[in-house]
DSSP file (Angstrom, degrees, kcal/mol; ACC not computed):
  #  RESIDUE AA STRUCTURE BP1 BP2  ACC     N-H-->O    O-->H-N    N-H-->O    O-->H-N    TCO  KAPPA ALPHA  PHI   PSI    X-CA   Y-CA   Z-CA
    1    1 A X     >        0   0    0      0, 0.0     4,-0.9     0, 0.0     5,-0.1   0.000 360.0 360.0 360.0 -39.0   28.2   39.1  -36.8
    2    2 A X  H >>  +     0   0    0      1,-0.2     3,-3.4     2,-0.2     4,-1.1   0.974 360.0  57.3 -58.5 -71.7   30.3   41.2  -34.3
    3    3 A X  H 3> S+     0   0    0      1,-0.3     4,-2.6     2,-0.2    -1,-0.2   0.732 105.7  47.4 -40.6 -40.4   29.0   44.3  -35.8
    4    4 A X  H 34 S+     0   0    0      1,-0.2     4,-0.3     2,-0.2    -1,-0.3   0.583 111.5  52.3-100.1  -0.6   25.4   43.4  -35.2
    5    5 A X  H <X S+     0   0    0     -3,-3.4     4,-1.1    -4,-0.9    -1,-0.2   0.730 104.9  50.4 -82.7 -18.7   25.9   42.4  -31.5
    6    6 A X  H  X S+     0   0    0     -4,-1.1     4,-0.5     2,-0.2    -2,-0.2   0.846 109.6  55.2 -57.8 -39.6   27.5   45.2  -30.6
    7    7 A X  H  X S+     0   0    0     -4,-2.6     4,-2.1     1,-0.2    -3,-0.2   0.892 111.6  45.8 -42.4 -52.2   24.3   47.0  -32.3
    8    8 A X  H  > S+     0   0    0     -4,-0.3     4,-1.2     1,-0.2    -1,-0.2   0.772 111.9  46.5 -61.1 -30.6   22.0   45.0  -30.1
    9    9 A X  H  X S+     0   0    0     -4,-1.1     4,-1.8     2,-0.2    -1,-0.2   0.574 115.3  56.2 -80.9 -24.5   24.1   45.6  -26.8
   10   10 A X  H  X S+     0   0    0     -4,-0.5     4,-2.3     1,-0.1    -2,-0.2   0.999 109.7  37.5 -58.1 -65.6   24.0   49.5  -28.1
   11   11 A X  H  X S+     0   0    0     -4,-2.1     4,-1.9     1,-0.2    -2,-0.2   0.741 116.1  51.5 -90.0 -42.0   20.5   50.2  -28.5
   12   12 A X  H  X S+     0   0    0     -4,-1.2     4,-3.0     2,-0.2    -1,-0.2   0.896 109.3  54.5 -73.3 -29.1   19.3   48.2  -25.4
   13   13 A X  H  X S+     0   0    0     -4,-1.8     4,-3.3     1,-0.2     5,-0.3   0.947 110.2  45.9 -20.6 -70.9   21.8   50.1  -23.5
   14   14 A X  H  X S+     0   0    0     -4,-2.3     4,-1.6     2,-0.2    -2,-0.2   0.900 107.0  55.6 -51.5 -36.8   20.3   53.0  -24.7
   15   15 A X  H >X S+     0   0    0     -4,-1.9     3,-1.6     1,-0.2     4,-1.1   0.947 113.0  41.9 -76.6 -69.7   16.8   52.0  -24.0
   16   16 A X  H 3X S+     0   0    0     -4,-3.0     4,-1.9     1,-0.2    -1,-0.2   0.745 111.8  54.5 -23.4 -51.1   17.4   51.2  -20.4
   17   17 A X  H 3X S+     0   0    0     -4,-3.3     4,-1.4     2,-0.2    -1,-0.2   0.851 114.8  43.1 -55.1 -43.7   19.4   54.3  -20.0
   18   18 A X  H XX S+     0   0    0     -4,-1.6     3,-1.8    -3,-1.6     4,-1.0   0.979 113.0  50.9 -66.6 -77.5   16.4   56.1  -21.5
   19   19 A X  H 3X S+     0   0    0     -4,-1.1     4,-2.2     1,-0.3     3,-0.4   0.691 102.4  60.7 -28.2 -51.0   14.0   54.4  -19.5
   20   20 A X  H 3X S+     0   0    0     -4,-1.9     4,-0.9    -5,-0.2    -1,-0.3   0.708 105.4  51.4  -9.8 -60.6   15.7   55.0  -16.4
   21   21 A X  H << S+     0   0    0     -3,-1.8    -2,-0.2    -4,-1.4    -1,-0.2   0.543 104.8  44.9 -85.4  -6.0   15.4   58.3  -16.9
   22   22 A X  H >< S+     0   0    0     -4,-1.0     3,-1.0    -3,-0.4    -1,-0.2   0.672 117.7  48.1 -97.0 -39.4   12.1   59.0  -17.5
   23   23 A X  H 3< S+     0   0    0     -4,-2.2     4,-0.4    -5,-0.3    -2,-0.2   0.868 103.6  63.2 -80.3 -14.9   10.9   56.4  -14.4
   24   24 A X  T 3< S+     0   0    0     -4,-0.9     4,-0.5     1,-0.1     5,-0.4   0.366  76.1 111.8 -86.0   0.0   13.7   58.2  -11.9
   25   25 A X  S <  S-     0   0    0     -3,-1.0     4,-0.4     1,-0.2    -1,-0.1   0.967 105.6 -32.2 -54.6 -80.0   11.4   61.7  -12.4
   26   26 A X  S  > S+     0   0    0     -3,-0.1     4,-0.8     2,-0.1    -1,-0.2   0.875 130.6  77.1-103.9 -28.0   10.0   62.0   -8.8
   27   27 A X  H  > S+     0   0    0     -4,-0.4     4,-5.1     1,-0.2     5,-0.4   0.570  88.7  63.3 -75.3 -13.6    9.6   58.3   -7.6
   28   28 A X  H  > S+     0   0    0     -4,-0.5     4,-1.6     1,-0.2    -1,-0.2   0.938 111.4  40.5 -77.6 -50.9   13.8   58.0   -6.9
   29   29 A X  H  > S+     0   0    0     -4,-0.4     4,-1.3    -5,-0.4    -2,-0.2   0.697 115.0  46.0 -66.0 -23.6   13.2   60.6   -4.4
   30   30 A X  H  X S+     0   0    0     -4,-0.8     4,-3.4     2,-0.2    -1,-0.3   0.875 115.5  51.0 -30.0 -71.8   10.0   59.1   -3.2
   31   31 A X  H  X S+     0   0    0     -4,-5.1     4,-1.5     1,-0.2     5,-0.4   0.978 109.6  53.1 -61.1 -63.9   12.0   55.5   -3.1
   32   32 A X  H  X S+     0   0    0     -4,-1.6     4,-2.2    -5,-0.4    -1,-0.2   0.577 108.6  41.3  -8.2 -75.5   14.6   57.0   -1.3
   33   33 A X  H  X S+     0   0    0     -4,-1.3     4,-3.0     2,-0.2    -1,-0.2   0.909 113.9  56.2 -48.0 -68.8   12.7   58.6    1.7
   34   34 A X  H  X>S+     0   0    0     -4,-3.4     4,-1.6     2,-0.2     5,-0.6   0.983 110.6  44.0 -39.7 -69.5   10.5   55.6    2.0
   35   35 A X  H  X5S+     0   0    0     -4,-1.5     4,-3.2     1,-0.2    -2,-0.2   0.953 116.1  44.3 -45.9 -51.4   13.5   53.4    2.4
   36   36 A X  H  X5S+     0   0    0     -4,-2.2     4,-2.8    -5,-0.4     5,-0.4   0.938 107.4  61.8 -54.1 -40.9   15.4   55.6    4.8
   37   37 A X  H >X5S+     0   0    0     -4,-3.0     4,-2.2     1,-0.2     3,-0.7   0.968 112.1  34.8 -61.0 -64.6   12.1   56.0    6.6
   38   38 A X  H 3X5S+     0   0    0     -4,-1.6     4,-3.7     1,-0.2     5,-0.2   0.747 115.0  58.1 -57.9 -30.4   11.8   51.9    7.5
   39   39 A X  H 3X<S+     0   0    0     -4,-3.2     4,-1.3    -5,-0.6    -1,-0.2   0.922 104.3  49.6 -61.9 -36.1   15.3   51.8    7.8
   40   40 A X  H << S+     0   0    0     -4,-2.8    -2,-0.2    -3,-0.7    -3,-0.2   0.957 118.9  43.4 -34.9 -71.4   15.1   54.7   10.7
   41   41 A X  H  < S+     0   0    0     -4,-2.2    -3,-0.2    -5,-0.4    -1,-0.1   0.905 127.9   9.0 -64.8 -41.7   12.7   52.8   12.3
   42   42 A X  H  < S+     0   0    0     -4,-3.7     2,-0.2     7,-0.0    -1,-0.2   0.276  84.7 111.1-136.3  33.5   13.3   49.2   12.5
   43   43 A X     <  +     0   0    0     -4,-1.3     2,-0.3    -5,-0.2     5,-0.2  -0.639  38.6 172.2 -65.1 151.8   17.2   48.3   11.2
   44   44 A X    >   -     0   0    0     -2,-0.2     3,-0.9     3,-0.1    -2,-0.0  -0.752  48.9-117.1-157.4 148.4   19.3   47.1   14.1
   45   45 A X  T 3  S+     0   0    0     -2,-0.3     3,-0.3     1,-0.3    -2,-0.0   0.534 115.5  51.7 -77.0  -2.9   22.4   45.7   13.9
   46   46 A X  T 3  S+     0   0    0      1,-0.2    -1,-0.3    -3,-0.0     2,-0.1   0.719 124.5  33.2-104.2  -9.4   21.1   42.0   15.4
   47   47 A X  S <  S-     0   0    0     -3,-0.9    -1,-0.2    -5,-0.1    -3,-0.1  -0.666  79.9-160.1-147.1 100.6   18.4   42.2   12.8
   48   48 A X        -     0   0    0     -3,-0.3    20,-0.7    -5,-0.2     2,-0.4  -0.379  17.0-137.7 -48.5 124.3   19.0   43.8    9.4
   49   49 A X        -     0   0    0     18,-0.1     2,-0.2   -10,-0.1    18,-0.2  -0.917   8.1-148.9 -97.4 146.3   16.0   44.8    7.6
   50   50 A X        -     0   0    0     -2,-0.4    16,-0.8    16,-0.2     2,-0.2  -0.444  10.5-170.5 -66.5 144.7   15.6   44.3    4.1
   51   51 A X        +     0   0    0     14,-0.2    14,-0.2    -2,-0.2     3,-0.1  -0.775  17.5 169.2-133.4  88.0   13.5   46.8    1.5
   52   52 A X        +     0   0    0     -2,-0.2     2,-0.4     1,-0.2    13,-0.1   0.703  58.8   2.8 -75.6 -26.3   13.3   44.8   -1.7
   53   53 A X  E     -A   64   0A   0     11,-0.5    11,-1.9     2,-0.0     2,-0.3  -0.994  56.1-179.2-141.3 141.9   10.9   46.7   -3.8
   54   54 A X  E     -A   63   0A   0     -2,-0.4     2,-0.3     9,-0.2     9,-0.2  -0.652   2.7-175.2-169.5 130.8    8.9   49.9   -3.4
   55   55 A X  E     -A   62   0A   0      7,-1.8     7,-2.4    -2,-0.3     2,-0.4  -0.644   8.7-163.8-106.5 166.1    6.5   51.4   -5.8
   56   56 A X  E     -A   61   0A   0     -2,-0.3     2,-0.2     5,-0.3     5,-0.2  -0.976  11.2-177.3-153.1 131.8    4.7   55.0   -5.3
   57   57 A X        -     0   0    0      3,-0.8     2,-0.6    -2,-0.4     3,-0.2  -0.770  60.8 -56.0-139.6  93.0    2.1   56.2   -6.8
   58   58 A X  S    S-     0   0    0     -2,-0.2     0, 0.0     1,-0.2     0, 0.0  -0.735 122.6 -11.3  83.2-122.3    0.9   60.0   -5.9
   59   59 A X  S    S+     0   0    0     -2,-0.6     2,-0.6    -3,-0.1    -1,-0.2   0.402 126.5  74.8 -75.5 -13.3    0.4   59.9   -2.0
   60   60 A X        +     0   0    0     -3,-0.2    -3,-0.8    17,-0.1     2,-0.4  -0.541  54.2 174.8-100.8 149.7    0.6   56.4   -1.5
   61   61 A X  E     -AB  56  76A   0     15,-1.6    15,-3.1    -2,-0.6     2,-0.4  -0.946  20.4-146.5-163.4 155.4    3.4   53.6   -1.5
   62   62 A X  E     -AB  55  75A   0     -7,-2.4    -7,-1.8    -2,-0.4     2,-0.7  -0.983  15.2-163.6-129.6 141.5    4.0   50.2   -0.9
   63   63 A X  E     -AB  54  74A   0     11,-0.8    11,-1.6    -2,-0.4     2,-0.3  -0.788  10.1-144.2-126.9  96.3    7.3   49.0    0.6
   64   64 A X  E     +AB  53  73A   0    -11,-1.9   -11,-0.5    -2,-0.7     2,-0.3  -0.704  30.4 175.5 -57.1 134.3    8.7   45.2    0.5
   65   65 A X  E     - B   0  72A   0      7,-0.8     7,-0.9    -2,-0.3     2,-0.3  -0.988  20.2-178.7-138.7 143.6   10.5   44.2    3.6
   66   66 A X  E     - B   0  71A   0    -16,-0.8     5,-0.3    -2,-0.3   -16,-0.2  -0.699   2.7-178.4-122.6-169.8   12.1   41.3    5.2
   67   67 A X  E >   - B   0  70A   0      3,-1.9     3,-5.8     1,-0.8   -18,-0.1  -0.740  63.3 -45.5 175.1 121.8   13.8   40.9    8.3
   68   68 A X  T 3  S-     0   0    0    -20,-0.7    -1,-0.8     1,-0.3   -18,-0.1  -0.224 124.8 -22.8  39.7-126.5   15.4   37.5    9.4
   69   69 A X  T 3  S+     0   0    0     -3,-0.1    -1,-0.3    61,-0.0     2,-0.3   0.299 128.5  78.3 -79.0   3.9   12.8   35.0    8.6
   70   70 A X  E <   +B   67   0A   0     -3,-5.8    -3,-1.9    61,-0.0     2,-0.2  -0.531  50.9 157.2-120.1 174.4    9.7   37.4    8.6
   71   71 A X  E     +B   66   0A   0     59,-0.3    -5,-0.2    -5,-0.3     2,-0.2  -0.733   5.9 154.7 170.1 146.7    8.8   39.9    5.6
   72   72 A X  E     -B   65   0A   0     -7,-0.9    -7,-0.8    -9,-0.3     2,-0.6  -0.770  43.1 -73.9-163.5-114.8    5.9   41.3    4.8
   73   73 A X  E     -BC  64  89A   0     16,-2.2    16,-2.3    -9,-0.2    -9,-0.2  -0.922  33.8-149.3-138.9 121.9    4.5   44.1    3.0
   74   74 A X  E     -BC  63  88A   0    -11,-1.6   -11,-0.8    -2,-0.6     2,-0.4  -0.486   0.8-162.4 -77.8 147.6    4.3   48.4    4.3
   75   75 A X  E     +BC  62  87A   0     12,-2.5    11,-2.0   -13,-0.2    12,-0.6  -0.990  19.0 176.4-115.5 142.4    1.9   50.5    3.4
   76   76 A X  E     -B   61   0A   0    -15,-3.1   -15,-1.6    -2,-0.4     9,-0.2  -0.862  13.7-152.7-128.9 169.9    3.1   54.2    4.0
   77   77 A X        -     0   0    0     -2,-0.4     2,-0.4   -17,-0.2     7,-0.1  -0.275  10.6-142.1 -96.6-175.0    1.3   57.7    3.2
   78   78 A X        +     0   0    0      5,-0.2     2,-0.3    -2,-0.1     5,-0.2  -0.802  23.9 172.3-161.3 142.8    2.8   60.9    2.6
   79   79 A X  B >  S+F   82   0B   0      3,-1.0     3,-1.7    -2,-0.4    -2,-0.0  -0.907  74.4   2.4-142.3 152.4    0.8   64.0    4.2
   80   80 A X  T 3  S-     0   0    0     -2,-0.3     3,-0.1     1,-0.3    -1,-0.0   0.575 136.2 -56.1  17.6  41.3    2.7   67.5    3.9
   81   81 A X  T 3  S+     0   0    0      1,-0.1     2,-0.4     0, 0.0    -1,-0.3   0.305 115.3 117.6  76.3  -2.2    5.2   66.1    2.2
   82   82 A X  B <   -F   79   0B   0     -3,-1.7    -3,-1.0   -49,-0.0     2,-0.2  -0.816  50.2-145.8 -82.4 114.2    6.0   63.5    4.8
   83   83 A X        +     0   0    0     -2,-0.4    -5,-0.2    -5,-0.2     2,-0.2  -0.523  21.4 174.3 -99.5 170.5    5.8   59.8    4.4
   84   84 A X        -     0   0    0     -2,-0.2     2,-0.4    -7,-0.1   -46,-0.1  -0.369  40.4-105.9-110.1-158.2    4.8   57.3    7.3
   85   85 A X        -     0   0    0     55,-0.3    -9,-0.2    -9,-0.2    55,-0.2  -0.953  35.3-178.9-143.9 134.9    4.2   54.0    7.7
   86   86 A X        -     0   0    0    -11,-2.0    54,-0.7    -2,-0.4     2,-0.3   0.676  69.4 -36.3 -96.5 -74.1   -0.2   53.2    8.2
   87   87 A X  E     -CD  75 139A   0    -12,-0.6   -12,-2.5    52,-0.2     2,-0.4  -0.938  59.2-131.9-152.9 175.2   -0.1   49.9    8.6
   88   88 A X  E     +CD  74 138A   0     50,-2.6    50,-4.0    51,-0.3     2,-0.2  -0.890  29.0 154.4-127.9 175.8    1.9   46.6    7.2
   89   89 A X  E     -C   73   0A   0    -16,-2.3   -16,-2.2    -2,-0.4    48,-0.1  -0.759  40.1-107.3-169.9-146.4    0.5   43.2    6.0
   90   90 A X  S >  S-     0   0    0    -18,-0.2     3,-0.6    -2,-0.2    42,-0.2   0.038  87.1 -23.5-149.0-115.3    1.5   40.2    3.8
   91   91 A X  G >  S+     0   0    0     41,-0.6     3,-1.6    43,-0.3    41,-0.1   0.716 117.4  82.6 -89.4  -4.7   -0.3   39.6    0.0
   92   92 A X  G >  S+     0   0    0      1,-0.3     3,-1.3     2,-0.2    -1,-0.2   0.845  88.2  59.8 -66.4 -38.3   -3.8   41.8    1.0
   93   93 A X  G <  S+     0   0    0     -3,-0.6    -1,-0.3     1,-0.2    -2,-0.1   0.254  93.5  67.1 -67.2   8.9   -1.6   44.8    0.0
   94   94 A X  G <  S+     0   0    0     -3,-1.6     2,-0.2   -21,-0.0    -1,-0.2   0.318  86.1  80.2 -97.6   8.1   -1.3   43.3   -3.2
   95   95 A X    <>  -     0   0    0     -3,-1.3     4,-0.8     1,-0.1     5,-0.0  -0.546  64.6-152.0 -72.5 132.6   -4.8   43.7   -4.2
   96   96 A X  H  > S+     0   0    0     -2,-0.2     4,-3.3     2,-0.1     5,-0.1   0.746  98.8  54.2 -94.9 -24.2   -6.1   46.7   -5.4
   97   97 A X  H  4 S+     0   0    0      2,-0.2     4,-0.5     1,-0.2    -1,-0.1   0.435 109.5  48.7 -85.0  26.2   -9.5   46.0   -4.1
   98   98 A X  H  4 S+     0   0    0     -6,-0.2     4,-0.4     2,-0.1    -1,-0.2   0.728 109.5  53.1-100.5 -44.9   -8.0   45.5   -0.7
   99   99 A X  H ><>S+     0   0    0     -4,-0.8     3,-2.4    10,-0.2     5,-1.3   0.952 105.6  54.8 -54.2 -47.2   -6.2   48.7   -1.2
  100  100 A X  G ><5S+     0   0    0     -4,-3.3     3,-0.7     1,-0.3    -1,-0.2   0.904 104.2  53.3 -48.5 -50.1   -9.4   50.3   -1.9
  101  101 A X  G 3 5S+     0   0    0     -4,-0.5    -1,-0.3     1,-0.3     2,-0.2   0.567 105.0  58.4 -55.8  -9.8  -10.9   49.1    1.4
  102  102 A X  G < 5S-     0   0    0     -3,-2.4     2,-1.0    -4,-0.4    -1,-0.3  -0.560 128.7 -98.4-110.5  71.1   -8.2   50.6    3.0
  103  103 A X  T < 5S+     0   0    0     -3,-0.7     2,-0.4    -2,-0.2    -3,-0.2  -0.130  74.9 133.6 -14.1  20.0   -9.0   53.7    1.7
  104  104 A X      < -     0   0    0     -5,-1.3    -2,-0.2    -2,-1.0    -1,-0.1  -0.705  62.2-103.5 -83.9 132.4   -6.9   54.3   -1.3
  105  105 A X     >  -     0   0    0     -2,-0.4     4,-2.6     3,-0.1     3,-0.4  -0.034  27.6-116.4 -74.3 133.9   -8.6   55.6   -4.2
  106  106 A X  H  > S+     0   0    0      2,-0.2     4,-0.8     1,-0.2    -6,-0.1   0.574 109.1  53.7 -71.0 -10.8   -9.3   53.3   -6.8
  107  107 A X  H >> S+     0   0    0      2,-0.2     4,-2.4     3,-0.1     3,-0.6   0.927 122.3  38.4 -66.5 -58.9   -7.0   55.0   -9.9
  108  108 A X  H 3> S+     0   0    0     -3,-0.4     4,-1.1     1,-0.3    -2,-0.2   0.717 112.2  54.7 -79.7 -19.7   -4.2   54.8   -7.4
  109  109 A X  H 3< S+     0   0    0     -4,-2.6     4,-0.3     2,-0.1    -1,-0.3   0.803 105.2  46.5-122.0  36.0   -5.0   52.0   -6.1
  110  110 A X  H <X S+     0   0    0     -4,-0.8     4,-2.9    -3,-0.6     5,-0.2   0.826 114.3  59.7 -65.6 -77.3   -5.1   49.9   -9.4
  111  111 A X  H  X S+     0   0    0     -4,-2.4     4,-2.4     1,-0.2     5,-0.2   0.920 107.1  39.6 -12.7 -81.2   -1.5   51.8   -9.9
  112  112 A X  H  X S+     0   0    0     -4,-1.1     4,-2.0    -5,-0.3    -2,-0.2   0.856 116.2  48.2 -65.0 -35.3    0.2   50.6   -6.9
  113  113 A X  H >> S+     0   0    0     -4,-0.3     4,-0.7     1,-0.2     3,-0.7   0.954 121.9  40.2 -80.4 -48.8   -1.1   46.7   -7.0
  114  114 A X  H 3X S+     0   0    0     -4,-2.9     4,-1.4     1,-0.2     3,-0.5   0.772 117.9  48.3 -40.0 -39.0   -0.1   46.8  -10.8
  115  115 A X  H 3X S+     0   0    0     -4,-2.4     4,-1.5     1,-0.2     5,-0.4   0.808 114.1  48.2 -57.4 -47.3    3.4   48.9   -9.9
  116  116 A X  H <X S+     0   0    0     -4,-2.0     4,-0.6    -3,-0.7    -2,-0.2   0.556 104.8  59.3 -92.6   3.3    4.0   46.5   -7.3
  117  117 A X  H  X S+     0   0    0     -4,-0.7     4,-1.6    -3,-0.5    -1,-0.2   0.749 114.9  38.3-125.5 -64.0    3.2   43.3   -9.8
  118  118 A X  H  < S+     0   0    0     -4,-1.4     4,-0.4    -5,-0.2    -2,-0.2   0.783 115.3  47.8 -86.9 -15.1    5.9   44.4  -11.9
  119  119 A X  H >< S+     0   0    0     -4,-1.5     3,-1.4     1,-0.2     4,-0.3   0.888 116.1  48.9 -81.3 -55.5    8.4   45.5   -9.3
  120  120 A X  H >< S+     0   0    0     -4,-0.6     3,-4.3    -5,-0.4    -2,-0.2   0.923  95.5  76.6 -41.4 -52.1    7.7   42.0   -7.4
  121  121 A X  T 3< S+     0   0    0     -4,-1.6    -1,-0.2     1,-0.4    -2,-0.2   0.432  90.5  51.0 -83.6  -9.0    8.2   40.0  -10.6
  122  122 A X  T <  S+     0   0    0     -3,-1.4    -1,-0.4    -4,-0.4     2,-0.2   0.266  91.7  93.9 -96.6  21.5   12.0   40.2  -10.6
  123  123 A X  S <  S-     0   0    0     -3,-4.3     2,-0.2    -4,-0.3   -70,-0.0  -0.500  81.8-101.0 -92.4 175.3   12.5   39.0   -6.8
  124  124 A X     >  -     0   0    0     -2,-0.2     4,-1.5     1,-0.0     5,-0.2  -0.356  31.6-104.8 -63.9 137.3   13.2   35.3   -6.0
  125  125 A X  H >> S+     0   0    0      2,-0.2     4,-2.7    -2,-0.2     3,-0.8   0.925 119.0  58.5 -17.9 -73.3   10.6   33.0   -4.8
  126  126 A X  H 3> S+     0   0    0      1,-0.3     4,-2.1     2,-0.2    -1,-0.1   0.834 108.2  48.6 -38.9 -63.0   12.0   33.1   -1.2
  127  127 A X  H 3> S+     0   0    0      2,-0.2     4,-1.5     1,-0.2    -1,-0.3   0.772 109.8  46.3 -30.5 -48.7   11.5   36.7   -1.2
  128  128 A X  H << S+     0   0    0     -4,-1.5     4,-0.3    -3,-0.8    -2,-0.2   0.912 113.2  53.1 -90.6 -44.3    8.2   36.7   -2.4
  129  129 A X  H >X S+     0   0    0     -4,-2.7     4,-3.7    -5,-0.2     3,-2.6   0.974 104.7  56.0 -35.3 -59.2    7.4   33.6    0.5
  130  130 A X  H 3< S+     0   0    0     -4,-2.1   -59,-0.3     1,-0.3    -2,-0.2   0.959 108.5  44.8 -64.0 -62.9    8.7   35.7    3.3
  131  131 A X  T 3< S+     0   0    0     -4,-1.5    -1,-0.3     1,-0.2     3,-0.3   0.525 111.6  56.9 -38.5  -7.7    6.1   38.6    2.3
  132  132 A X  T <4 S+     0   0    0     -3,-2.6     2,-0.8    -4,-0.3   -41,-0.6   0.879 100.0  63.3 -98.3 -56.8    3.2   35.8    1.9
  133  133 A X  S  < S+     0   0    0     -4,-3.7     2,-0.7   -43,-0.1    -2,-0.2   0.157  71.3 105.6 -85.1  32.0    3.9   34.9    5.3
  134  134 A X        -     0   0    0     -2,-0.8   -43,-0.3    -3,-0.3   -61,-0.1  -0.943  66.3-133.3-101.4 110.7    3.0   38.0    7.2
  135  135 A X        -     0   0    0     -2,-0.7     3,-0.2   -45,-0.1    19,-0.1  -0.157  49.4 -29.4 -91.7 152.8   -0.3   37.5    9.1
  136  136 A X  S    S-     0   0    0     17,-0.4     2,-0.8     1,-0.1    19,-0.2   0.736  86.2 -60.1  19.5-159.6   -3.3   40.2    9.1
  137  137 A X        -     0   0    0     17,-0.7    13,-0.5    11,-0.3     2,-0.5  -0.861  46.2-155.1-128.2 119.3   -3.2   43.4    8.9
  138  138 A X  E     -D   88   0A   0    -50,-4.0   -50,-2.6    -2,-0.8    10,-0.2  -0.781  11.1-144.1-103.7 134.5   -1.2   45.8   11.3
  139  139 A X  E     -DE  87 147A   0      8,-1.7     8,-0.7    -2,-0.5   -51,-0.3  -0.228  25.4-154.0 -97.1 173.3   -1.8   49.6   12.0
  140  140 A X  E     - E   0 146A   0    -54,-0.7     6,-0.3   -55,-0.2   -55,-0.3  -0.658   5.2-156.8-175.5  54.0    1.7   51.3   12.6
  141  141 A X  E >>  - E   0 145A   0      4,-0.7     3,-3.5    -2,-0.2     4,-0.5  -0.030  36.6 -98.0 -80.0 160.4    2.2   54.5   14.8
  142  142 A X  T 34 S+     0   0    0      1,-0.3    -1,-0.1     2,-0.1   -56,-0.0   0.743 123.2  58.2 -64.8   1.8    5.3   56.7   14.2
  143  143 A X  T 34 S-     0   0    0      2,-0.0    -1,-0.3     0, 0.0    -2,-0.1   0.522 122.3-109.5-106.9  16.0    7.3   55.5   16.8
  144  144 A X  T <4  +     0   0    0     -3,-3.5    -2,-0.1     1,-0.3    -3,-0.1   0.352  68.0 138.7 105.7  22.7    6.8   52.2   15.1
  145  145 A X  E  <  -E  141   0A   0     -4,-0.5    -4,-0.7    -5,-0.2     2,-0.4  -0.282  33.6-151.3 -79.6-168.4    4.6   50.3   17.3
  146  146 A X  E     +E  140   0A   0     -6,-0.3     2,-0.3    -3,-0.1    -6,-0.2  -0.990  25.6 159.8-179.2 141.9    2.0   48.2   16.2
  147  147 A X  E     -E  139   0A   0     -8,-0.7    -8,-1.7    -2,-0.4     2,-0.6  -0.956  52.8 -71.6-152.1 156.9   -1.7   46.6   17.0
  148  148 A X        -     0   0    0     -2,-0.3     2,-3.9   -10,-0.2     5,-0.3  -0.554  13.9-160.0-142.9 130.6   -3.9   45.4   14.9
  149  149 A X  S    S+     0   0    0     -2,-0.6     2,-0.4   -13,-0.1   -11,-0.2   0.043  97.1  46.8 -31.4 -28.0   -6.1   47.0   12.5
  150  150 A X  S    S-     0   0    0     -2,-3.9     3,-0.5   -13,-0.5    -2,-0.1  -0.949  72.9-150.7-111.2 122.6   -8.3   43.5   12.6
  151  151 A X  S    S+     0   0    0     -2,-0.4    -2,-0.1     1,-0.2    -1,-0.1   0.761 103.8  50.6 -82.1   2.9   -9.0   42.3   16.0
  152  152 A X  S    S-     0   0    0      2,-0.1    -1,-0.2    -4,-0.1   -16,-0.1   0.506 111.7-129.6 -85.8  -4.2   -9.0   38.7   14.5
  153  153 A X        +     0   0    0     -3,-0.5   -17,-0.4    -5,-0.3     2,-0.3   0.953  52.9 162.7  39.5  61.0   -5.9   39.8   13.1
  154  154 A X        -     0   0    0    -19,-0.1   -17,-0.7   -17,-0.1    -1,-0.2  -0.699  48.5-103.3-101.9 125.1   -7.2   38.6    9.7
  155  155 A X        -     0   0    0     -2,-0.3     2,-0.2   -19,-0.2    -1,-0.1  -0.305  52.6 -91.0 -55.2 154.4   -6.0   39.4    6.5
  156  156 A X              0   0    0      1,-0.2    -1,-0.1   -20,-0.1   -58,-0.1  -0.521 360.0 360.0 -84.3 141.9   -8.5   42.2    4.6
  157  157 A X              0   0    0     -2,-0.2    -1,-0.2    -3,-0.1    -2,-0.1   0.497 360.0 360.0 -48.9 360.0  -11.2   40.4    2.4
């Protein structure tokens, strides 16, 4: 019986390990940059932000974040090989035909609400609350201000 847990503990080893390597291709460097980028902008030492998830898919990414009692959800770009931040919101970025109204292309953005599904589906509850509760949808500029994108400030349909 030892012999054939050890087997089991081998081979799933292995499969992560494997797995790992194959999802780490371009997207670690991706995650990476995207996390540093929202950390740059809005970390401060009287309020940590959080990055709990962030999927990318081509040009596009979506970025989990909390901060104290708020979270919600980034959407960022990448244009000459740079990403930004477009705009944030709360579960409308978890749509793909919401992404699509915000002009990301429907293969990608199909990708990204599916990417962000599965990335989402190992956080906590709490986690997943604090992103819910982020009202309408907010435009971003690079020095990290914000207005927003709805003047009802209304989640996208």
């Amino acid at each position: 019986m030892k012999n054939g847990v050890t087997l089991i503990l081998l081979i799933g080893a292995t499969a992560a390990w494997a797995t790992a390597g194959v999802a780490g291709s371009g997207d670690d460097a991706d995650n990476r940059a995207v996390r540093q980028l929202l950390m740059n902008m809005f970390d401060k030492p009287e309020a940590p932000l959080g990055v709990e998830a962030v999927v990318v898919e081509q040009d596009a990414s979506i970025a989990d974040w909390s901060q104290g009692d708020i979270g919600g959800r980034a959407l960022l770009r990448r244009k000459d090989g740079a990403w930004s931040i477009a705009l944030c919101a709360g579960d409308a970025l978890k749509s793909s035909v919401s992404l699509e109204k915000l002009g990301i292309a429907k293969p990608v953005a199909d990708a990204l609400a599916a990417k962000l599904s599965g990335a989402e589906g190992g956080l906590s509850p709490a986690f997943l609350e604090k992103f819910s509760r982020f009202d309408g949808v907010v435009a971003i500029d690079s020095g990290g201000g914000h207005s927003p994108v709805d003047p009802h400030h209304r989640p996208v349909p």
